[in-house]
C-alpha positions in Angstrom: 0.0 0.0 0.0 1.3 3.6 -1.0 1.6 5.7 1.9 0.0 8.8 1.8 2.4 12.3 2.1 1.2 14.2 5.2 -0.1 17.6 4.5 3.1 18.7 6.4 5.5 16.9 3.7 3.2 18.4 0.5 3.6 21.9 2.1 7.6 21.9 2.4 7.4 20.3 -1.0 5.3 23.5 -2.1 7.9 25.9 -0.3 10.6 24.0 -2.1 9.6 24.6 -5.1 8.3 28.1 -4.8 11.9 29.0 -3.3 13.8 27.6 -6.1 11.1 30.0 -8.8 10.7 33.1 -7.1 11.5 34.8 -3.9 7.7 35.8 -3.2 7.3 33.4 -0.4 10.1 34.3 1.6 8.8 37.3 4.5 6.4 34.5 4.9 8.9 31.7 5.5 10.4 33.3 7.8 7.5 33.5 10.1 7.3 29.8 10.0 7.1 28.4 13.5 10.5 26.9 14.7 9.9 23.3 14.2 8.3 23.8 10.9 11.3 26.3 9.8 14.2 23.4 11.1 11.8 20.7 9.1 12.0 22.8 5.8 15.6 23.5 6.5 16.4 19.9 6.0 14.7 19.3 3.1 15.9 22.3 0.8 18.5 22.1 -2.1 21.8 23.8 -2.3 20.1 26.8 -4.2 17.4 26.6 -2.2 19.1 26.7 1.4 21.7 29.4 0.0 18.8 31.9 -0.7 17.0 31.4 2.2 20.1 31.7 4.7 21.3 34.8 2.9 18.4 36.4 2.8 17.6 35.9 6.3 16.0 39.2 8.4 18.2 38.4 11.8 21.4 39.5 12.3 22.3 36.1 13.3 20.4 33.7 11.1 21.8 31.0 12.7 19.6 31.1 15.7 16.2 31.5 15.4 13.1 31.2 17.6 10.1 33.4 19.1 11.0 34.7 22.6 8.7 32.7 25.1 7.5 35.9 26.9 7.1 38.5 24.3 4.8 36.5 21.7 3.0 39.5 21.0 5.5 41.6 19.6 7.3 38.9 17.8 10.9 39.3 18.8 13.5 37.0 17.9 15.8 34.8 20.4 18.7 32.9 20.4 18.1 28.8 19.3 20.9 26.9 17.6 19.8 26.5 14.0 20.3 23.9 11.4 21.7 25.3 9.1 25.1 23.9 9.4 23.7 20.8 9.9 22.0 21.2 6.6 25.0 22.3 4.8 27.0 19.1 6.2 24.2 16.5 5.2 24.6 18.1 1.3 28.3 17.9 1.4 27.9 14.6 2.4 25.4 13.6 -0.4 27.5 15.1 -3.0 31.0 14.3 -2.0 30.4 11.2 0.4 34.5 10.1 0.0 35.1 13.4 1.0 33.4 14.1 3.6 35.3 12.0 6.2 38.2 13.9 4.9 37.4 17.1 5.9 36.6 18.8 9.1 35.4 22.4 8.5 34.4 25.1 10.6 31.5 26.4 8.4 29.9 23.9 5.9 28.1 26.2 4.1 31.9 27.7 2.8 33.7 24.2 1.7 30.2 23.2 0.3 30.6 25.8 -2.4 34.3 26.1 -2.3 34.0 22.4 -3.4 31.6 23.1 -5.8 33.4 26.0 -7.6 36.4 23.6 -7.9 34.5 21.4 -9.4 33.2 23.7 -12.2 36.8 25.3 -12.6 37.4 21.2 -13.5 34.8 20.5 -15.5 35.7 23.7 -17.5 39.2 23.2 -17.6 38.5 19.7 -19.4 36.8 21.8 -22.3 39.1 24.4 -22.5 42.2 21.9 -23.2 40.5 20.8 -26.4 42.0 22.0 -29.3 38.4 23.6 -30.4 38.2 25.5 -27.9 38.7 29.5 -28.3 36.2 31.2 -26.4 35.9 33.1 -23.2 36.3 30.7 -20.1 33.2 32.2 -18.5 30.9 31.1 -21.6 31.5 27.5 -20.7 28.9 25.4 -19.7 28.2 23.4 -16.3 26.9 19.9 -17.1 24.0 19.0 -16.4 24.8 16.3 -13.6 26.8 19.6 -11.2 23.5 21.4 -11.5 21.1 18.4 -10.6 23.5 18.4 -7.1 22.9 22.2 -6.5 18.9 21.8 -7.5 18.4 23.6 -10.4 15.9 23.0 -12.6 14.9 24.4 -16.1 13.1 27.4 -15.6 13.4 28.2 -12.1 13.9 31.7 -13.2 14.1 34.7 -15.8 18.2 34.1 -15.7 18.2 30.7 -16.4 20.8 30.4 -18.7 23.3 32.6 -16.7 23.5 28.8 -14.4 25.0 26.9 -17.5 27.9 29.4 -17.3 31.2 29.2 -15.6 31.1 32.6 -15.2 27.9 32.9 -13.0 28.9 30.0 -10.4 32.1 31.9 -10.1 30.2 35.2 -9.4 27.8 33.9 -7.1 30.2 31.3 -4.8 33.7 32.3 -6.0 33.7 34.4 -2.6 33.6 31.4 -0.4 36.8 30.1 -2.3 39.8 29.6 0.1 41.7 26.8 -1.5 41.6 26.3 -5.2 44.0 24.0 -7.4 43.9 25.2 -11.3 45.2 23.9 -14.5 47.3 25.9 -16.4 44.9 26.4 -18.9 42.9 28.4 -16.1 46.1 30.5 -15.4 45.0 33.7 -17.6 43.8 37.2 -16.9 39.9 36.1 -17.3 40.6 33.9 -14.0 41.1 36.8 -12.1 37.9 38.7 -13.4 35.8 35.2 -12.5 37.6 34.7 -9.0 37.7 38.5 -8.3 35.8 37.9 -5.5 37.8 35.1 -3.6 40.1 35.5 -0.8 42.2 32.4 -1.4 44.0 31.3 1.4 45.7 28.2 -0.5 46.6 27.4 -4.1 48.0 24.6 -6.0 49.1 25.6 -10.0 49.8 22.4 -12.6 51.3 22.7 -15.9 52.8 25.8 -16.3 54.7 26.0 -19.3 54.1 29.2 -21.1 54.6 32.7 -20.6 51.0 33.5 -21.0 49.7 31.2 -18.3 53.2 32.7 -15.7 51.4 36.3 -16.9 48.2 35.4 -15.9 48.9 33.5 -12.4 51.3 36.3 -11.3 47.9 38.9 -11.4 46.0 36.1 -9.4 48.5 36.3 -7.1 49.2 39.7 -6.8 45.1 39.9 -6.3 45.3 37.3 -3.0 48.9 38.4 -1.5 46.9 39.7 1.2 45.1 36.0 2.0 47.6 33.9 0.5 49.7 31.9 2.6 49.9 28.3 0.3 51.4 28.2 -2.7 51.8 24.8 -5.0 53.3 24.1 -8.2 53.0 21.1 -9.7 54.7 19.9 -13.3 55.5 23.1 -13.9 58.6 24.5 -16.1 60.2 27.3 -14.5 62.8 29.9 -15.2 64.6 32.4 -13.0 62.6 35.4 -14.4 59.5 33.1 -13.6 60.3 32.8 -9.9 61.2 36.3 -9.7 58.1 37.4 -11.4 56.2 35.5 -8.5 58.0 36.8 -6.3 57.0 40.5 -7.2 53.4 39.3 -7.0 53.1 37.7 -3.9 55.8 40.5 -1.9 52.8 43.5 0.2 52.4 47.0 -1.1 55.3 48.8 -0.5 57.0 46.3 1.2 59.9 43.7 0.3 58.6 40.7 2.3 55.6 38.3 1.6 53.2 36.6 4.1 53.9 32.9 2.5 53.8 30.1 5.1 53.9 27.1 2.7 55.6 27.2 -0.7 56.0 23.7 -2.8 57.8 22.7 -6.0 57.2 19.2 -7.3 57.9 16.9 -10.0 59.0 20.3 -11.9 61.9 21.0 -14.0 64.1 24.5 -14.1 64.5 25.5 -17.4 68.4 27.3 -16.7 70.8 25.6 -18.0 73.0 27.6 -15.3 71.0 26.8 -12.1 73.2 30.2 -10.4 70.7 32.5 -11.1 67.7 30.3 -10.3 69.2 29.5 -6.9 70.0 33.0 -6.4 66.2 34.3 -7.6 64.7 31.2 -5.1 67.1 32.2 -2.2 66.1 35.5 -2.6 62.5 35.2 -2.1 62.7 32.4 0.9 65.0 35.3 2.3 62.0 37.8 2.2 59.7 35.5 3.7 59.3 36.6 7.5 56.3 33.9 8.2 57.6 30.3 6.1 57.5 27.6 7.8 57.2 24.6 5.4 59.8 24.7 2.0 59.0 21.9 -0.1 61.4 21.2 -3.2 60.7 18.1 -4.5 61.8 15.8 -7.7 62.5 19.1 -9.3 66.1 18.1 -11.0 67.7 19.7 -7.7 71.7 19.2 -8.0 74.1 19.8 -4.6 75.3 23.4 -5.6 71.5 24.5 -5.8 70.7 23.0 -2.8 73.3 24.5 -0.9 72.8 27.5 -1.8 69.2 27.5 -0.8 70.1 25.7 2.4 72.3 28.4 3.3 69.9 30.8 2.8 67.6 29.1 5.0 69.8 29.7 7.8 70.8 33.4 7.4 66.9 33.5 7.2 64.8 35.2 10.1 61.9 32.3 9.1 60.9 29.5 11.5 60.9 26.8 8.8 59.5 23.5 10.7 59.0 21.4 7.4 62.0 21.1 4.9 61.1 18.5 1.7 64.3 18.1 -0.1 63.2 14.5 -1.2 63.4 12.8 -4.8 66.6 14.8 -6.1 69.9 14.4 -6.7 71.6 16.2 -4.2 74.6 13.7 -3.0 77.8 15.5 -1.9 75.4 18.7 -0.6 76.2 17.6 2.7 79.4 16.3 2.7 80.6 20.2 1.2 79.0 21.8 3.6 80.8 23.8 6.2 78.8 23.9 9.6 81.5 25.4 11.4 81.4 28.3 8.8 77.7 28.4 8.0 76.2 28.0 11.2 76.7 30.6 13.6 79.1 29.4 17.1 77.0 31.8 19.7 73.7 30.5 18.8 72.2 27.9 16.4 70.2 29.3 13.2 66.7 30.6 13.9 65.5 27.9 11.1 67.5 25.1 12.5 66.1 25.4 15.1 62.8 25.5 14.5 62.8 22.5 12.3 60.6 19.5 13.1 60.7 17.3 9.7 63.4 17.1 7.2 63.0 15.0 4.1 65.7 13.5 2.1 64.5 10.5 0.9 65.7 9.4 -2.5 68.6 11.8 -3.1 71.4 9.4 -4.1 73.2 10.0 -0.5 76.3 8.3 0.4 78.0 7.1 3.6 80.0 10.4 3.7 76.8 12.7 3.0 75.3 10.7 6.6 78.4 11.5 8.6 78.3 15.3 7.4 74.6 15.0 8.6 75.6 14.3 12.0 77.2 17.3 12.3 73.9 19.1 10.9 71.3 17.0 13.2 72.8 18.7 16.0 71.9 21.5 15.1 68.0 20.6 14.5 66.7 20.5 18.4 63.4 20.0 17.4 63.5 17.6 14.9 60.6 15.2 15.0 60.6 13.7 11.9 63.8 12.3 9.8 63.5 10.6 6.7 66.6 9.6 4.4 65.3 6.4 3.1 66.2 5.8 -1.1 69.9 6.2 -0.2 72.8 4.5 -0.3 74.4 5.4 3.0 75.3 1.5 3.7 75.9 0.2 7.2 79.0 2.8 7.8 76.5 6.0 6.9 74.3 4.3 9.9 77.0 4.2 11.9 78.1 7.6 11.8 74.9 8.4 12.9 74.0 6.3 15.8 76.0 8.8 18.3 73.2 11.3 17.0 70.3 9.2 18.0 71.9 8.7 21.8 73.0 12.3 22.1 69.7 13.3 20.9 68.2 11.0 23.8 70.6 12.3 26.4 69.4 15.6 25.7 65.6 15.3 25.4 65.5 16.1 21.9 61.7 15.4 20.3 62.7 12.6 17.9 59.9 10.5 16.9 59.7 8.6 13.6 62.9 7.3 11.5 62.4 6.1 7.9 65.7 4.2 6.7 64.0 1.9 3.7 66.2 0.8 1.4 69.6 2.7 2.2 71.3 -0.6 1.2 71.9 -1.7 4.8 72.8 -5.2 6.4 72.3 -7.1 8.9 75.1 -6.0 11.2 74.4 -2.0 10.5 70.7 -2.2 11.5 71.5 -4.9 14.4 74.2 -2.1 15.8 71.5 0.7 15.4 68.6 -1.5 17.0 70.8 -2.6 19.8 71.6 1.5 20.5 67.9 2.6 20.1 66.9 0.1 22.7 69.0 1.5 25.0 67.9 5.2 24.8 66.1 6.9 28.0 63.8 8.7 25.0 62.4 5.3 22.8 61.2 6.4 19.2 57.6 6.5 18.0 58.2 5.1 14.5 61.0 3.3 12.6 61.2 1.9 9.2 64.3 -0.5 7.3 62.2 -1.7 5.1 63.6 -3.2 1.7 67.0 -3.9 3.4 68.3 -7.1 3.5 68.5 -8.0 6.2 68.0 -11.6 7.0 66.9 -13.9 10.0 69.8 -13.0 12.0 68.0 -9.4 12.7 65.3 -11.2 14.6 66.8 -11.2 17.9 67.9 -7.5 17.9 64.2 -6.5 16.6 62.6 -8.6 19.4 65.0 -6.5 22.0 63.7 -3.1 20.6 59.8 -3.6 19.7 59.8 -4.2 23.8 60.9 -0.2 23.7 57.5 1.2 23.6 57.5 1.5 19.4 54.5 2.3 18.4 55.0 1.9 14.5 57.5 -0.8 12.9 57.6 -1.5 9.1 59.8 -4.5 8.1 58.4 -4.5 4.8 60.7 -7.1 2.4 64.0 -7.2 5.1 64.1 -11.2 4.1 63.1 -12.5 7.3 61.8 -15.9 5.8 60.3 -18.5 7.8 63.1 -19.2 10.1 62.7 -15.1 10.7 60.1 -15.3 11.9 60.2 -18.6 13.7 62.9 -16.3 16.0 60.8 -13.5 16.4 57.9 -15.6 17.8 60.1 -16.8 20.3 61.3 -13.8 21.8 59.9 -11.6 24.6 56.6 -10.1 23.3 55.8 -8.2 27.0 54.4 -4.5 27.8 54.4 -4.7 23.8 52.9 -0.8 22.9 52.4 -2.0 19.2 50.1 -0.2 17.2 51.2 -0.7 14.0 53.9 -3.1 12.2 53.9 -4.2 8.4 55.9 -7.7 8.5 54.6 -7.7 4.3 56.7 -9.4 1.7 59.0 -11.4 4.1 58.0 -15.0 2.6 57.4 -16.2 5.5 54.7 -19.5 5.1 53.3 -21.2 7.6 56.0 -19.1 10.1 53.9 -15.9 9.3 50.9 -17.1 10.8 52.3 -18.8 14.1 54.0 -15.7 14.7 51.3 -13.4 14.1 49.0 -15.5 16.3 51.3 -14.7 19.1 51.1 -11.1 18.2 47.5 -10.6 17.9 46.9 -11.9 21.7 50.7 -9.8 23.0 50.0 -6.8 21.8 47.1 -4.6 23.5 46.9 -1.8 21.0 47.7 -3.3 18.1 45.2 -1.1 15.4 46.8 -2.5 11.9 48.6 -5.4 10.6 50.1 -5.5 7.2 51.2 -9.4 6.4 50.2 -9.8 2.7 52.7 -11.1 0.0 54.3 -14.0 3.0 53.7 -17.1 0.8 51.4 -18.1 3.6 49.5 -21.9 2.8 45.8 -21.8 3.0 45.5 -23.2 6.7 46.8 -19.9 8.0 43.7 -18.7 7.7 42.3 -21.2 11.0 45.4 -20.2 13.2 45.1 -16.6 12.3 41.2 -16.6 13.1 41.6 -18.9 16.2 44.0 -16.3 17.2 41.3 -13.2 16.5 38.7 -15.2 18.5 40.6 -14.6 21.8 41.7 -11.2 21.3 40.4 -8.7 23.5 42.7 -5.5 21.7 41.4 -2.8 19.0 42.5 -4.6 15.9 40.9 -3.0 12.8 42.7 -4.5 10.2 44.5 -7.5 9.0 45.9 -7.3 5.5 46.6 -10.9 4.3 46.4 -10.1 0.4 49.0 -11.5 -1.9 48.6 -15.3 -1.1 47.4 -17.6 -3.5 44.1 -18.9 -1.6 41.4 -19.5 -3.6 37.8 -17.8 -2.6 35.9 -20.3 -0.5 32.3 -19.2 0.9 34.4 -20.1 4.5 35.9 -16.7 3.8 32.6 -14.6 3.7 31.8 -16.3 7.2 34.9 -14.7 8.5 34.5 -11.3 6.7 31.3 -11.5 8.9 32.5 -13.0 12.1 35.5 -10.2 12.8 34.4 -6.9 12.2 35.5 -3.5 13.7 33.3 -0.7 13.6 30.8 -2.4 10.9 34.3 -3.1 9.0 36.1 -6.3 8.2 38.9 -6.7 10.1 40.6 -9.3 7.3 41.3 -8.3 4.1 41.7 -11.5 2.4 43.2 -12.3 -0.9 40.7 -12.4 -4.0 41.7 -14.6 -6.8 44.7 -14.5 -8.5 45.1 -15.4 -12.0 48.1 -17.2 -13.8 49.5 -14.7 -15.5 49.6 -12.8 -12.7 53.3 -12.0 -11.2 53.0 -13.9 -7.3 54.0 -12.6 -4.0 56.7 -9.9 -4.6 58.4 -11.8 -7.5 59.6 -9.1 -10.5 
């Protein structure tokens, strides 16, 4: 039997509609009795809700609700609205993956911001085509972004001003704080259609051409004010580039710019004599009063260059707390540097010692770059954060550094997380650096060798420091194999503080599963578990569960992918048996077909 709409339901549906058409009804609306009002509130479109919040008679349209003792002259008190609600349940319809993502203040603003980015998207995807030689404001929104917002043909006189780029940039371009634009929206027009945006944060790809370096520089120069974030992203630049940028972004009448964050990834330089670049870059990071995060990364970036810019970094009056030097080619930077020289002997650089995370992964390091960066940790007091995995530093580059790690201790220095994957390291360079970090009166938070090989042999000095209050370990493809793992089971798994560990790609068999059995029940805290790619035989699986049954800890996930285990209907059971949070807590290998590459097999 169809149920019949209440006469409630076929009123807000009336309102609805006669909000999106016209604006007649609204004085009305407004007088609406509060439960009717929040009812309406609820159901109403994007369009819809906008017009009605904005055109709201209180000063604060937020809170709305008839004053319990003065009904007669119909004043206005304080009640928290639902609006914000409102705008959260849309953003939610409309970007559900995203939504868990983000944690704004005012809904209503990344609603629109969101929206907006998606039009400059959409249009950007037209404007690449080669037909395309019109006005970027002229393009048309597809159908399928304004079904979202609720528009519907012939809600009013200005219809076809909605199709336009132009119009949705008009209308919500002002709640616009963080925007990422394709080159091809990198033009003078952009600044007429985003005129009224206050960006906060922007992210640039694909600048190549003069045209679209003119027509960025006047968006920036528009937003130096607000700007604080600023991205690029393949880009091809050149020193009169960056020191065009640089005139955009620096206040009226002032040398210096407000930039906090400033990125360059996966670019290229086009100087063939990187001098001037370096100098042009140095230069602005110089003038920089409030940056704190300098990311250059897999940008071509040779040792001279990034000395240079180091060096600037340090005559700098800048707190930097983020330094990204990763994916370059840098080696010998360090090992030529002069901290005696560069780094003052009454007092350590203002930027050194600010600095919390410094990134060096995959620069083609050597053992003599690590023992220069001894000298330069030193000089980091707050370093949190060290990564110089992707290098080549072997087991005497490890070495140089393990008095770091216990001075560092000694004197209370914040040192946290430690990512050393794949510096070519053995079995006796990690066991000498385990066996120092499990002394230290200050344990770390984090540590990765992974894709070192190591061997079996490492097992006893890992079972010495996981008992050192790690909370994340990833021994991702060190080589354990099953008698690896056969040691590690057998060592001391108490006051384990475990929250993470990836033991993946370690070919383990049967091994894997007896140790991780031990694990699960050890460990109190343990959150994730990466084991896939470990060769592990079908009957894993039961000791694995059996293991689960007894566990009284948070687990949320169990990644066994990679093994060749056929799907059973068994597997569905235990998909539904061991759940966390409505979750599965096993993530079980699907099928794998023959001409698939196995486990971790090239």
């Amino acid at each position: 039997m169809v149920k019949v709409p209440s006469l409630v339901s076929l009123s807000i549906d009336a309102v609805k509609r006669e909000l999106l058409y016209g604006d007649d009804l609204l004085p009305h609306v407004y007088e609406l009795p509060p439960e009717l009002f929040d009812s309406l509130i609820k159901c109403l479109p994007p369009l819809a809700l906008q017009k009605l919040q904005s055109e709201m008679p209180f000063k604060n349209y937020d809170d709305y609700d008839y004053a319990s003792d003065n009904l007669k002259d119909g004043r206005k008190r304080g009640r928290n609205g639902n609006f914000d609600t409102a705008w959260k349940a849309l953003f939610k319809l409309r970007w559900p993956n995203l939504a868990s993502r983000v944690q704004p203040v005012d809904w209503q603003q990344i609603y629109w911001e969101t929206h907006v980015q998606n039009c400059l998207d959409e249009a950007a995807e037209q404007a690449l085509l080669p037909s395309f030689s019109g006005c970027l404001g002229e393009l048309q929104i597809s159908e399928n972004i304004l079904k979202y917002i609720g528009y519907v043909d012939g809600m009013s006189n200005s219809a076809a001003d909605y199709l336009k780029l132009s119009y949705h940039c008009q209308q919500y371009g002002c709640y616009a704080r963080c925007l990422r634009l394709q080159n091809v929206l990198c033009v003078a027009e952009s600044c007429q259609l985003l005129r009224s945006s206050k960006l906060q944060s922007l992210v640039v790809r694909w600048i190549r051409s003069l045209e679209h370096a003119d027509g960025l520089c006047k968006l920036l120069s528009q937003n130096c004010r607000t700007l604080t974030s600023l991205e690029f992203v393949h880009c091809k630049l050149s020193s009169s580039f960056i020191e065009a940028i640089c005139g955009s972004l620096y206040l009226k009448d002032s040398e210096t710019h407000q930039m906090q964050h400033f990125s360059i990834s996966t670019s290229s330089f086009l100087e063939t004599d990187p001098i001037s670049l370096a100098h042009r870059l140095a230069s602005f990071l110089s003038s920089g009063r409030s940056l704190c995060s300098l990311k250059l990364c897999d940008s071509h970036l040779d040792w001279n260059f990034s000395r240079r810019v180091f060096s600037t970094l340090l005559d700098a009056s800048s707190s930097i707390s983020s330094l990204d030097l990763s994916e370059n080619n840098i080696a010998g930077w360090l090992s030529n540097f002069d901290w005696r020289s560069n780094v003052s002997l009454s007092g350590v650089a203002k930027s050194l010692q600010s600095l919390r995370i410094l990134n060096l992964r995959g620069n083609n390091l050597r053992k003599d770059d690590a023992a220069s960066l001894r000298h330069g940790l030193v000089h980091m007091p707050s370093l949190e954060i060290l990564d110089i995995s992707d290098n080549p530093i072997e087991d005497d580059g490890i070495r140089s550094l393990i008095p770091y790690f216990a001075e560092a201790s000694e004197k209370c220095y914040p040192l946290a997380d430690l990512n050393l994957e794949k510096c070519d390291l053995s079995y006796d360079g990690v066991t000498q650096l385990l066996n120092a970090l499990s002394t230290l009166g200050r344990p770390l938070n984090s540590l990765s060798v992974a894709d070192n090989g190591l061997g079996s042999q490492v097992a006893e000095a890992l079972g010495n420091f996981w008992g050192t209050s790690v909370r994340v370990l990833n021994l991702e493809g060190i080589g354990l194999g099953p008698s690896g793992f056969r040691k590690l089971k057998d060592v001391g798994m108490e006051n384990l503080m475990l929250v993470e560990i990836n033991i993946s790609k370690n070919r383990g068999g049967i091994e894997t599963a007896k140790f991780l059995s031990k694990l699960i029940g050890r460990a109190p805290k343990l959150i994730a578990v990466n084991a896939a790619y470990n060769l592990m035989p079908i009957e894993s699986l039961n000791l694995i569960c059996s293991a689960l049954k007894t566990a009284t800890g948070p687990l949320e996930k169990l990644d066994l992918t990679g093994n060749i285990w056929d799907n059973q209907p068994s597997h569905e059971i235990m998909l539904a048996e061991f759940q966390r949070n409505g979750r599965p807590i096993l993530i079980l290998p699907s099928s794998v077909g023959p001409d698939i590459p196995y486990d971790d097999d090239p």
